[in-house]
C-alpha angles and dihedrals in degrees: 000000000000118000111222113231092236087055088065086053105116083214091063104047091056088051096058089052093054095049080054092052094042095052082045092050096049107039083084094059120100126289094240093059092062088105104037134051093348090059094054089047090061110041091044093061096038084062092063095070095033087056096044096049088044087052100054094048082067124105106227132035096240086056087046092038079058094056097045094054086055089057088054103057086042076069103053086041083064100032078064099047087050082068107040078047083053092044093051094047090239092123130047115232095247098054087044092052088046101052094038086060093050093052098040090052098048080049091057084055097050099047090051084052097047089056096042094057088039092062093037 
C-alpha cells in the first residue's frame, strides 16, 4: 500500500493522535451534550487532519499553505472549546492541561509549516 507524503507529516501524525484523544476524552461527557459542544469538538479537530491531507494534494505551495492555515485555525477553534469544556466542568484540569498542550503544540506546527510553504 502506498504511503501519502502528508501521512509521514509529523504534524499529522500528531494530529491523528489527538483526534484519537479528543473522541476518548468526550465520550464521557452527557448525553445531552452529543450535539453540542461535543460535536464541535469533534468536527473541529478532525479538520486538522482533513485540511492537511486536502492541502498537500494541491499543486502549489501558496494553494497547500491555504489549507494549512485552515488547520490551523481548526486548532485555535478547539483550543477555545477546551475552555469553554474546562469552564463547564466537563473536563478535569489535568485532562484539559494535557490536551491544550497537545493542540497547541500541533498549532505551533502548523503555523512553522505554514511559513515555511509561504516563502518557498
Amino acid at each position: 500500500m502506498y504511503t501519502f507524503y502528508f501521512e509521514k507529516l509529523e504534524v499529522c501524525q500528531n494530529a491523528r493522535k489527538f483526534v484519537k484523544e479528543i473522541y476518548r476524552a468526550i465520550d464521557v461527557f452527557p448525553q445531552k451534550e452529543q450535539f453540542g459542544i461535543t460535536n464541535q469538538i469533534r468536527r473541529a479537530s478532525l479538520s486538522i487532519t482533513a485540511n492537511i491531507s486536502e492541502g498537500f494534494s494541491r499543486q502549489t505551495n501558496k494553494e497547500k499553505a491555504r489549507f494549512i492555515n485552515i488547520a490551523y485555525s481548526s486548532s485555535w477553534e478547539i483550543i477555545n472549546f477546551l475552555i469553554l469544556l474546562r469552564d463547564l466542568e466537563f473536563l478535569e484540569d489535568d485532562e484539559y492541561i494535557k490536551l491544550r498542550s497537545d493542540v497547541e503544540y500541533i498549532s505551533n506546527q502548523l503555523n512553522a509549516l505554514y511559513k515555511k510553504l509561504k516563502t518557498d
